[in-house]
MARVO-905633 format. One line per 3 residues: for each residue x, z, y of N, C-alpha, C, O. Coordinates in steps of 0.05 Angstrom, whole numbers, padded with zeros to 5 digits. Example, Ala and Ser with C-alpha at 12.3 -4.5 7.8 and 13.67 -1.06 7.14 Angstrom:
<nodes>
00264,00156,-00114,00246,00156,-00090,00264,00156,-00066,00285,00169,-00066  00257,00142,-00045,00273,00143,-00021,00258,00157,00001,00268,00161,00023
</nodes>
This chain:
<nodes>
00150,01269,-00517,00171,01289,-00519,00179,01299,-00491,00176,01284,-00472  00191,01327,-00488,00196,01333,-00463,00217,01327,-00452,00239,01331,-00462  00215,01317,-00433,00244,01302,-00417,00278,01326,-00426,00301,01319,-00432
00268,01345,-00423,00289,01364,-00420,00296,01364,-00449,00318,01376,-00449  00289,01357,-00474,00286,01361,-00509,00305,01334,-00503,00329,01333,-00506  00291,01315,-00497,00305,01291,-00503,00328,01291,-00494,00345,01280,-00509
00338,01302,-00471,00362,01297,-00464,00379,01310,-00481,00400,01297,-00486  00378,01338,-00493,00395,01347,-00507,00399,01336,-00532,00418,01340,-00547  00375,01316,-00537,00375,01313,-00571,00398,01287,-00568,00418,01281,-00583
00386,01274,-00542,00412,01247,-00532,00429,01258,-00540,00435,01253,-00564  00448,01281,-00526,00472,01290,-00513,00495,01303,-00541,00520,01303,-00545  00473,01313,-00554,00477,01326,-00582,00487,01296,-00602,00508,01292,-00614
00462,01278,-00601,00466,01264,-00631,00479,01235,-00618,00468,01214,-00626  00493,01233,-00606,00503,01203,-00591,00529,01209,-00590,00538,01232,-00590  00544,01183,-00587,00565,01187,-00592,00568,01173,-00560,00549,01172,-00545
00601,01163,-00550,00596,01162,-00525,00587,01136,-00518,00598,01117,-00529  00561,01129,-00494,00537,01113,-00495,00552,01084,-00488,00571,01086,-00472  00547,01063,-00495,00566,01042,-00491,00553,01033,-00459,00559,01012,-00448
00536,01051,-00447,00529,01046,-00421,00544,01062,-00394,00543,01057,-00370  00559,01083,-00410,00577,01102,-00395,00585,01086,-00369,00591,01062,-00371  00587,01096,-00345,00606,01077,-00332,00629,01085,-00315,00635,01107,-00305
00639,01064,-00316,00666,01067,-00308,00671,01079,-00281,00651,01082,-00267  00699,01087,-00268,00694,01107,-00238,00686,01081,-00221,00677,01090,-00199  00686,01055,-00221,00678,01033,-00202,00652,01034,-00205,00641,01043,-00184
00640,01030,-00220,00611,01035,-00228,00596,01058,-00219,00576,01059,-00205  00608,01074,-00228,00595,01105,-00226,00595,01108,-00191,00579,01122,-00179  00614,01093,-00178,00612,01095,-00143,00596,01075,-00142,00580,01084,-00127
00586,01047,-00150,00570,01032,-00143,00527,01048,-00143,00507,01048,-00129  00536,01057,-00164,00513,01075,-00178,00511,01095,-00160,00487,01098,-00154  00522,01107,-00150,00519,01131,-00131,00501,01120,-00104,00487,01134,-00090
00504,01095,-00100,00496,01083,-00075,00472,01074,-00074,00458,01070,-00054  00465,01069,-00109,00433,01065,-00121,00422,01089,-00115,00403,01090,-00099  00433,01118,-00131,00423,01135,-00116,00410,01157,-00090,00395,01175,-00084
00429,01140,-00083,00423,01156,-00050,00392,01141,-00043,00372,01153,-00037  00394,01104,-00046,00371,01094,-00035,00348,01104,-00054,00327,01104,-00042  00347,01113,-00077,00330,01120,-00090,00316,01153,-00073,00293,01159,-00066
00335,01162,-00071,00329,01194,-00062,00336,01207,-00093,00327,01230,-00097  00350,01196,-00114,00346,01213,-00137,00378,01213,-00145,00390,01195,-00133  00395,01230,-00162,00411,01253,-00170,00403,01249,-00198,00381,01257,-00206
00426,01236,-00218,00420,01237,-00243,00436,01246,-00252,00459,01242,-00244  00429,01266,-00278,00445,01283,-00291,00461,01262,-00304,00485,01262,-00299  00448,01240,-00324,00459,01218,-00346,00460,01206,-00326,00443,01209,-00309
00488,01184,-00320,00491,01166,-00302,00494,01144,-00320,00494,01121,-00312  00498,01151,-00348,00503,01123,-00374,00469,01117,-00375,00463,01093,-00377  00440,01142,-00375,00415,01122,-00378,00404,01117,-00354,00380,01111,-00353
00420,01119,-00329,00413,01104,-00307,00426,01079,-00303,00421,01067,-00281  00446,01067,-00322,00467,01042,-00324,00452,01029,-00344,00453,01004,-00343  00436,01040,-00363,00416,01023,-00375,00399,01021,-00373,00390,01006,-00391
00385,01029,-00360,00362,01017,-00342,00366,00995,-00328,00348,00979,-00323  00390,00992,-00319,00405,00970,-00306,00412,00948,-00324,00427,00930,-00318  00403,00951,-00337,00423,00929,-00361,00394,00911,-00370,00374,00922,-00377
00397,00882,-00368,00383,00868,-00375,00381,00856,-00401,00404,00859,-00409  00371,00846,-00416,00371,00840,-00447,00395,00814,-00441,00415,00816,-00455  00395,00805,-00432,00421,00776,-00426,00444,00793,-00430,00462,00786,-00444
00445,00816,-00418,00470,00827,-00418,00478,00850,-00445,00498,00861,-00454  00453,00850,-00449,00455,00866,-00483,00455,00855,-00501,00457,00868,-00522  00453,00823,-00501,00458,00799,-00521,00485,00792,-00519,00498,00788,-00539
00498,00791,-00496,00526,00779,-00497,00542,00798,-00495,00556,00788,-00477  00553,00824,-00500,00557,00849,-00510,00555,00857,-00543,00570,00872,-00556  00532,00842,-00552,00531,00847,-00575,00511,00881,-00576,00506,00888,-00599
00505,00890,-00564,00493,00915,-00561,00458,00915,-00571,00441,00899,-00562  00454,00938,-00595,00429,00935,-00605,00406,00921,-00591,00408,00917,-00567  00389,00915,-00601,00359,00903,-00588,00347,00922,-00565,00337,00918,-00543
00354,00950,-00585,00334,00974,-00573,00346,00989,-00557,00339,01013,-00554  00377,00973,-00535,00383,00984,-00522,00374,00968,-00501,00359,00948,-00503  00389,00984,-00467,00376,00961,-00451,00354,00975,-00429,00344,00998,-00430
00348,00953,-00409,00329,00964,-00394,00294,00953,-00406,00276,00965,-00395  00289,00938,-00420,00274,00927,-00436,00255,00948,-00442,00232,00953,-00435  00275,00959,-00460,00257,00986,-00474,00242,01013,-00467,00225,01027,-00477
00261,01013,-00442,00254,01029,-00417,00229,01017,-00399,00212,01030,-00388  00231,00999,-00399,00210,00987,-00375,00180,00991,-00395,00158,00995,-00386  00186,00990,-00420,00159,00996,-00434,00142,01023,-00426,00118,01024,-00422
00169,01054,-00426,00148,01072,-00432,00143,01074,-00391,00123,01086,-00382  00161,01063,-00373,00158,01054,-00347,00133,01051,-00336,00120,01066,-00322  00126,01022,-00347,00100,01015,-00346,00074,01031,-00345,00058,01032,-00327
00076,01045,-00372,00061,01063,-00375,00058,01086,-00357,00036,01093,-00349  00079,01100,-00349,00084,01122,-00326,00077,01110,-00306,00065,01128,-00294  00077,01082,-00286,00078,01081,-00267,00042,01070,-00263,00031,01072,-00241
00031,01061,-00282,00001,01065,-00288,-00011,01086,-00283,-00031,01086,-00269  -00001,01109,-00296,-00008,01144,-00299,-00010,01148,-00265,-00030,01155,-00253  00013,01144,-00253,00029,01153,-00223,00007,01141,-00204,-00005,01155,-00187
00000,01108,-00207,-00006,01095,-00182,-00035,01102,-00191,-00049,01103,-00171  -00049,01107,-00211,-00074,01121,-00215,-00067,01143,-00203,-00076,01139,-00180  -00059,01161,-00202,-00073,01190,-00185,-00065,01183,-00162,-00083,01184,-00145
-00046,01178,-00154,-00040,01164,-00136,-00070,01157,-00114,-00080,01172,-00097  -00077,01131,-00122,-00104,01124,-00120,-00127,01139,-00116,-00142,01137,-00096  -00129,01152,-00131,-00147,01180,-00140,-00154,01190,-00115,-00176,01188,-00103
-00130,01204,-00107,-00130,01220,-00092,-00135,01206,-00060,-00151,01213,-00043  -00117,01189,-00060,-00129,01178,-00029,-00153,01166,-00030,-00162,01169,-00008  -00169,01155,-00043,-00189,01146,-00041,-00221,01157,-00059,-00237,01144,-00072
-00220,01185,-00052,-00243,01205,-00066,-00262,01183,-00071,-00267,01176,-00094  -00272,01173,-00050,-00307,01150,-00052,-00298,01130,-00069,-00317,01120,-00082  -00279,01122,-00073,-00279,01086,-00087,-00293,01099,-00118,-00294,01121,-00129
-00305,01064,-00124,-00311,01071,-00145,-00295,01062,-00167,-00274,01053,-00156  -00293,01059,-00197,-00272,01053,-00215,-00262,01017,-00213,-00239,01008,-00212  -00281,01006,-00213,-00281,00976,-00198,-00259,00973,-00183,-00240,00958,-00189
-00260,00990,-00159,-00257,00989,-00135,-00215,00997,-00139,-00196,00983,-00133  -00217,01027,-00151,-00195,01035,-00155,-00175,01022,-00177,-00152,01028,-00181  -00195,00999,-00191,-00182,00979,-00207,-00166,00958,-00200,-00147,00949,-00212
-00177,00949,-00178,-00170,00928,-00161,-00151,00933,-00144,-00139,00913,-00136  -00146,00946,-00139,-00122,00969,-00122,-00099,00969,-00133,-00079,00960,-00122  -00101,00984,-00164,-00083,00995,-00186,-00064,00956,-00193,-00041,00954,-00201
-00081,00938,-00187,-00076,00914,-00204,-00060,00910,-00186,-00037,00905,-00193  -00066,00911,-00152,-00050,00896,-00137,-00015,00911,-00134,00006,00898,-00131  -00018,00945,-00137,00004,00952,-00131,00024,00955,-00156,00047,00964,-00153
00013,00947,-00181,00033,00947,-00204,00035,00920,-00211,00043,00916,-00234  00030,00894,-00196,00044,00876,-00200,00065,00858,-00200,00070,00857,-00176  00081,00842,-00213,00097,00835,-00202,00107,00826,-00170,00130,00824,-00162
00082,00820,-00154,00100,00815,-00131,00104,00841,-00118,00124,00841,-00103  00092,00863,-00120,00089,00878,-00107,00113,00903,-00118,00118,00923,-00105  00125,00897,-00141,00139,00915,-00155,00176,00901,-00158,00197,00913,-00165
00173,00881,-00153,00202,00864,-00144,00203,00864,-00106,00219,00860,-00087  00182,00871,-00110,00193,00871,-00079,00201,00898,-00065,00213,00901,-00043  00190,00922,-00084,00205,00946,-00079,00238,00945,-00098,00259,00956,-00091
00237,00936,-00111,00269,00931,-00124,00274,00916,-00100,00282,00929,-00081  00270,00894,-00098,00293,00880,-00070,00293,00901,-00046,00313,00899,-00032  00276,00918,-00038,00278,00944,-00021,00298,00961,-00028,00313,00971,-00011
00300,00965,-00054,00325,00987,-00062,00354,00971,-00071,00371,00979,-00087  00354,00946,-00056,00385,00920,-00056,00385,00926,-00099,00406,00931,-00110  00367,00924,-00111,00370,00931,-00140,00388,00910,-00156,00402,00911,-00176
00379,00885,-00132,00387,00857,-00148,00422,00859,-00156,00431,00852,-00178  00437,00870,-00134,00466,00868,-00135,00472,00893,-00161,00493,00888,-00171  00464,00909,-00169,00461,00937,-00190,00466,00930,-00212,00485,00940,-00224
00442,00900,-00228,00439,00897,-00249,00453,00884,-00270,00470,00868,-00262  00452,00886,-00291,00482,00879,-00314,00470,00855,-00322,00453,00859,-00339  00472,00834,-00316,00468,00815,-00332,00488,00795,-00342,00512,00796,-00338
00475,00777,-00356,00503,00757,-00376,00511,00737,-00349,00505,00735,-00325  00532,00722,-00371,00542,00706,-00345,00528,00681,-00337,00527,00672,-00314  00519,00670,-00355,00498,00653,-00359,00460,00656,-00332,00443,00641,-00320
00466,00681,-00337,00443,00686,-00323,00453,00690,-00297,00435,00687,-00280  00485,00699,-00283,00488,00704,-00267,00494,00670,-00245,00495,00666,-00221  00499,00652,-00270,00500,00632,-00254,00477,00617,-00243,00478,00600,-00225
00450,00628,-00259,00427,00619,-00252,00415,00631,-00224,00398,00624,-00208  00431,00652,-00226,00419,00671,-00200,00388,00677,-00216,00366,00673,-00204  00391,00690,-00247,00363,00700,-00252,00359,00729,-00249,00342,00741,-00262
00376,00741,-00231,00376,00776,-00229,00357,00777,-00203,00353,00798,-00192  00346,00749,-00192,00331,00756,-00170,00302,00742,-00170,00285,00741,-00152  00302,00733,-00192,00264,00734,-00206,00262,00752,-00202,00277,00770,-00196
00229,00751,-00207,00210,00765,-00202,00201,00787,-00225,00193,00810,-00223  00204,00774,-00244,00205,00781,-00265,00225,00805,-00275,00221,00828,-00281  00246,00790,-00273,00267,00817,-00283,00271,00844,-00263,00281,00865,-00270
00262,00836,-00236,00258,00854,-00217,00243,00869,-00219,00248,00893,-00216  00220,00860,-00226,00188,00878,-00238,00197,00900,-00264,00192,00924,-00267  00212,00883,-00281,00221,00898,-00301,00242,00932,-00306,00241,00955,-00316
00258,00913,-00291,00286,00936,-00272,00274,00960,-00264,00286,00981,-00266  00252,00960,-00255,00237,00978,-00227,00217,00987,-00252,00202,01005,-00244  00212,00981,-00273,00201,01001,-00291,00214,01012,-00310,00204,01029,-00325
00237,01003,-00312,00268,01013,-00330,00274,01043,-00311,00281,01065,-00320  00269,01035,-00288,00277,01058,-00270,00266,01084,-00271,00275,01106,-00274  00240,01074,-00268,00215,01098,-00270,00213,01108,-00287,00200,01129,-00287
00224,01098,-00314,00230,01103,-00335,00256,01126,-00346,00251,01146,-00361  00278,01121,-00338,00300,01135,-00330,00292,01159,-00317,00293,01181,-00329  00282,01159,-00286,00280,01182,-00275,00261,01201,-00286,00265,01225,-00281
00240,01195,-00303,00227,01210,-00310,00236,01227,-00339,00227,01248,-00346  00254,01212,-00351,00269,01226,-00383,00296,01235,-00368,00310,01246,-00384  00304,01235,-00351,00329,01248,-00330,00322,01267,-00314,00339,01285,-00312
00302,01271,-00301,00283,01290,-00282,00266,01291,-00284,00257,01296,-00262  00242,01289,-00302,00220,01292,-00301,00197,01280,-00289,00201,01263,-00271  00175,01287,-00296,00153,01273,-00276,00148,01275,-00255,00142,01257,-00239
00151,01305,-00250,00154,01316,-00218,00176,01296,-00195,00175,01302,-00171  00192,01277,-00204,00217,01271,-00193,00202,01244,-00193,00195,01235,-00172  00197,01227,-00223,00190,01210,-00232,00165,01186,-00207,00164,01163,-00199
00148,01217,-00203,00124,01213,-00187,00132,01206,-00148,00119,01193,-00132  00155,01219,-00145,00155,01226,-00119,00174,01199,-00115,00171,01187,-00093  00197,01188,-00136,00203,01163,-00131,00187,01142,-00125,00189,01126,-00106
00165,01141,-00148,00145,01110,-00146,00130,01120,-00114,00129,01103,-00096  00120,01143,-00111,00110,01140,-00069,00134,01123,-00048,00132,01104,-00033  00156,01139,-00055,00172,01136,-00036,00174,01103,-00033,00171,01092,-00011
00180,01086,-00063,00186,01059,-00068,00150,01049,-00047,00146,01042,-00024  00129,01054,-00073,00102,01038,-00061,00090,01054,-00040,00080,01039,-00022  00089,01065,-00038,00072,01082,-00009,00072,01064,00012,00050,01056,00019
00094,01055,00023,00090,01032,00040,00090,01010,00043,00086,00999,00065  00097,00993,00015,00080,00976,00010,00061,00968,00009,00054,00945,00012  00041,01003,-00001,00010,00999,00002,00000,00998,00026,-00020,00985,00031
00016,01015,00049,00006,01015,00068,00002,00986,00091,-00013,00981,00110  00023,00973,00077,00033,00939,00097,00010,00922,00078,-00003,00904,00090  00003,00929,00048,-00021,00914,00043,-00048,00919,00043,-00067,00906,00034
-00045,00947,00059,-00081,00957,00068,-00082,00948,00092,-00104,00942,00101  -00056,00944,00111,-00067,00932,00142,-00068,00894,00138,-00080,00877,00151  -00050,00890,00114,-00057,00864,00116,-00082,00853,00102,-00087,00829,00099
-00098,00873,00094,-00130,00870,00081,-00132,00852,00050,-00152,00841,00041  -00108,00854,00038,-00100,00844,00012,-00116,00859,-00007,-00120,00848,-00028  -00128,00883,-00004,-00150,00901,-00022,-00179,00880,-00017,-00199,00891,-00024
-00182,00858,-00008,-00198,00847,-00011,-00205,00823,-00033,-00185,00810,-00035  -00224,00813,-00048,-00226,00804,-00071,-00221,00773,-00061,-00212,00765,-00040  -00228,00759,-00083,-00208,00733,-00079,-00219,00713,-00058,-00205,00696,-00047
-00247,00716,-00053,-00262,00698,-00043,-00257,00706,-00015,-00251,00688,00001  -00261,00732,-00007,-00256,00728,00019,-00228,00732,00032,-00224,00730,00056  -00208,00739,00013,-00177,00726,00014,-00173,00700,00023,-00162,00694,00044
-00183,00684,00007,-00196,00655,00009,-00197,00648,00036,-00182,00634,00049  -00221,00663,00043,-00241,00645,00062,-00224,00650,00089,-00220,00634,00107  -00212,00681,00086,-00193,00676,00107,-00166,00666,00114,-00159,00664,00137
-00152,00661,00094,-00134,00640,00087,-00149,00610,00103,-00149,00602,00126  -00158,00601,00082,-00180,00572,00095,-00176,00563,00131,-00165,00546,00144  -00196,00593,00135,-00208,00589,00167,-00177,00595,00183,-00178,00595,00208
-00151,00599,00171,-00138,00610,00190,-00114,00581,00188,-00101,00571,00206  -00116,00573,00159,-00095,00540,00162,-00107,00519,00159,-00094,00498,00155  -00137,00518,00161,-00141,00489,00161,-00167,00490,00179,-00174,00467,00185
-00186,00513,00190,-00207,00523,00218,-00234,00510,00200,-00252,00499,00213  -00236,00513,00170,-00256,00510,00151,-00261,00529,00131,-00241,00541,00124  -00283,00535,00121,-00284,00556,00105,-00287,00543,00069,-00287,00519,00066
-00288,00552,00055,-00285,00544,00033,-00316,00542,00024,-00334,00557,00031  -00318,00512,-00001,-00346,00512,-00011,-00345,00509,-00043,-00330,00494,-00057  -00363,00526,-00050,-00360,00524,-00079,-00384,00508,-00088,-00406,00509,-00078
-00372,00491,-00115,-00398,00478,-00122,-00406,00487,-00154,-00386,00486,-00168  -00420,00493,-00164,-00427,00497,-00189,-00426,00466,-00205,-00432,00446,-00192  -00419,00463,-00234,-00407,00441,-00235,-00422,00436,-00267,-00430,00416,-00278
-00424,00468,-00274,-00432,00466,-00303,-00444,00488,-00311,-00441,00509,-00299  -00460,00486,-00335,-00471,00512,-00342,-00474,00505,-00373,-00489,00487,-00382  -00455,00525,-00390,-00455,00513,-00416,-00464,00545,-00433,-00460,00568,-00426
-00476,00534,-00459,-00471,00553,-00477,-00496,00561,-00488,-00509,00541,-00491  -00513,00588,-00497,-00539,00590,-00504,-00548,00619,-00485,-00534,00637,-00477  -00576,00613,-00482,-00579,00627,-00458,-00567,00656,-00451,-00560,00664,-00429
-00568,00676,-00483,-00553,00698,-00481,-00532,00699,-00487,-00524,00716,-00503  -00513,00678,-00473,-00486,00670,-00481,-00476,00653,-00463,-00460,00636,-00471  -00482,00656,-00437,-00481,00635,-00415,-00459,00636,-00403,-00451,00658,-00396
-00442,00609,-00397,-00430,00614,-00381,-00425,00593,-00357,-00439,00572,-00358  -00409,00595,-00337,-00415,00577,-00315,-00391,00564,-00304,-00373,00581,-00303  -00382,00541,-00296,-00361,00532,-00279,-00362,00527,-00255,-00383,00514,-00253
-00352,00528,-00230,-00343,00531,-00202,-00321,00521,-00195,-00298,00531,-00197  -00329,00493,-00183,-00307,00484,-00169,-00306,00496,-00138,-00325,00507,-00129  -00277,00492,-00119,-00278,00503,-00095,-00269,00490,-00084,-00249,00482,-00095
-00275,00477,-00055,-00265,00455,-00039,-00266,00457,-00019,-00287,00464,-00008  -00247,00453,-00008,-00239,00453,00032,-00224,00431,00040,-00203,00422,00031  -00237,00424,00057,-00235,00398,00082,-00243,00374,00055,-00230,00353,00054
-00262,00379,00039,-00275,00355,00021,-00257,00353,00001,-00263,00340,-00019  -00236,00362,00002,-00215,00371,-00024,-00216,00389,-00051,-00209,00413,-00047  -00224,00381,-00078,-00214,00397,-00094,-00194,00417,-00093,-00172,00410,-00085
-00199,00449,-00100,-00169,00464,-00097,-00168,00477,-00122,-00146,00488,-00128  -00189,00480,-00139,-00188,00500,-00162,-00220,00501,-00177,-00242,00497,-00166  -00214,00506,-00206,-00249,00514,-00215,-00239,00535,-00232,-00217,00540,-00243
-00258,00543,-00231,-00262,00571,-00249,-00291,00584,-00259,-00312,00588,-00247  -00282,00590,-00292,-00303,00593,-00307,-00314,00626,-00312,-00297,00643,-00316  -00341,00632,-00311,-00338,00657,-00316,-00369,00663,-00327,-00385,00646,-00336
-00375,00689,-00324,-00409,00695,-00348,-00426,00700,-00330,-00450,00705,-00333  -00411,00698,-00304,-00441,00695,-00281,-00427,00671,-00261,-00404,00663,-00267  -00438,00663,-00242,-00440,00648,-00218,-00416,00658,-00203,-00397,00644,-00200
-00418,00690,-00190,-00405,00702,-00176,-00375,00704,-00186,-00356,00705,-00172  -00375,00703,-00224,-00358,00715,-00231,-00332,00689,-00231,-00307,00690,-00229  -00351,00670,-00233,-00329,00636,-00234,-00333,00627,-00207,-00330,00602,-00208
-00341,00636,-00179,-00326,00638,-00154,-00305,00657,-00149,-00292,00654,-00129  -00300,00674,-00165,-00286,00693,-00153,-00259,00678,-00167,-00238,00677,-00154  -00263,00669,-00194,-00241,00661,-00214,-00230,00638,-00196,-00208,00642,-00186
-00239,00617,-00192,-00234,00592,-00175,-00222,00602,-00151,-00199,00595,-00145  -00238,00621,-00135,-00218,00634,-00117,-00188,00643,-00121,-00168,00636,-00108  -00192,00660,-00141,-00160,00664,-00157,-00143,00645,-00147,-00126,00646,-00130
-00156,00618,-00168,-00139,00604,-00169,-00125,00596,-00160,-00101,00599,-00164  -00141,00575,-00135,-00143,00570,-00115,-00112,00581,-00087,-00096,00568,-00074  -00116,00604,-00091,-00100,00626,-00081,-00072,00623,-00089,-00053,00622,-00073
-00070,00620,-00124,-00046,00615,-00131,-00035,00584,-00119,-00014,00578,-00108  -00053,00572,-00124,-00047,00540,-00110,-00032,00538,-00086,-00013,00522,-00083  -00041,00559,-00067,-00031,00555,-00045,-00015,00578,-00033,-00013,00584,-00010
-00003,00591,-00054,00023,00612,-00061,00011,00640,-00048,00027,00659,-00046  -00017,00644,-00040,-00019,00668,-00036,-00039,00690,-00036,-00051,00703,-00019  -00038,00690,-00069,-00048,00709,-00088,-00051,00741,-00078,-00031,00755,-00073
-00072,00749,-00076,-00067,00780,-00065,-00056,00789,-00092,-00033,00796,-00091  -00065,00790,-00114,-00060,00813,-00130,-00029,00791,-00138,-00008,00804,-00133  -00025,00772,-00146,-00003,00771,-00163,-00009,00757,-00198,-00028,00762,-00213
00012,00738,-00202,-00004,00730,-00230,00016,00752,-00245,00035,00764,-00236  00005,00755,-00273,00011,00771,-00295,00039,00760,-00305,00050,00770,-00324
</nodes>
């Protein structure tokens, strides 16, 4: 539907949004927008985008309100975005290539850490329960928030607006993870991890080979300084080094792409 349809059909068939906010709010919110660079017409579906399901459970407020629901068609837009995105700076890569790219900059670490760039954490509505956990500064709900957003600006302003937010947020993110060589796959993430905290490189051993021949698959353990760190299974050799690498990576907290 077109951003500009929807808003009237909102504005027309709603009664007033239980996200409205108040003049303390509405100045807190103003301050989201400035760091954003964006100007919202609805300042009640830029307060729910803000709103976390903890805080739409203890309110009593439908399921299908919330930043939740937002972060879905989010997701999707900011896929669409960091693909052309991609596209375009990198004419030669191939789909592989521009895959591995797409994974690292729409993941959670990479997408909570532009919310903690835009101070999002202090913004968000959550219950009280969660506020004593201090869970408004996972990773998770951060990741989430920041596609509630992209979400908002694009049914508030459009794509044109939608698009030029997610550069401003990742653009230099990507740029701090192209000099830090994080576009590199897991093994030689790895290897230079390895050689730079322990002055050893990583060895993988093949461990197993199970299954029927056109149905093969293989396990890879990976070990440094004579230590177990990870195995990983996959339908080639290469493919359960690279997995063990993963792992491996997570083991020792530093995953280029990010777990799911």
């Amino acid at each position: 539907m077109d951003p500009v349809l929807w808003r009237l059909l909102r504005r027309a068939g709603r009664k007033r949004s239980p996200f409205e906010p108040s003049p303390e709010r509405a100045k807190e919110l103003r301050r989201l927008e400035r760091a954003m660079g964006v100007s919202f017409k609805d300042k009640a579906l830029l307060n729910e985008a803000l709103a976390h399901r903890s805080y739409t459970e203890e309110h009593n407020l439908p399921p299908y309100r919330g930043g939740e629901r937002l972060a879905f068609l989010g997701d999707a837009l900011l896929t669409f975005i960091v693909n052309r995105m991609l596209f375009q700076r990198f004419p030669e890569a191939d789909e592989g290539t521009l895959t591995r790219y797409r994974s690292v900059l729409v993941s959670k670490n990479v997408l909570s850490e532009a919310a903690s760039r835009l101070s999002l954490p202090q913004y968000l509505l959550v219950s009280k329960g969660m506020e004593r956990s201090k869970g408004r500064k996972s990773q998770h709900v951060l990741s989430t928030a920041f596609e509630a957003l992209v979400a908002a600006v694009y049914l508030d302003r459009g794509l044109r607006e939608a698009e030029g937010f997610v550069r401003r947020c990742l653009e230099p993110l990507f740029e701090e993870i192209e000099a830090r060589g994080e576009w590199m796959d897991y093994k030689s993430q790895l290897q230079i991890l390895a050689q730079r905290r322990y002055g050893e490189v990583p060895e993988y051993h093949l461990v197993a080979e199970e299954g029927p021949p056109h149905k093969r698959s293989f396990v890879v353990e990976v070990w440094v300084r004579g230590e177990r760190l990870a195995g990983g299974r996959g339908r080639t050799k290469k493919e359960a080094e690279q997995e063990a690498a993963r792992r491996a990576l997570q083991l020792l907290g530093a995953s280029g792409e990010g777990e799911e």
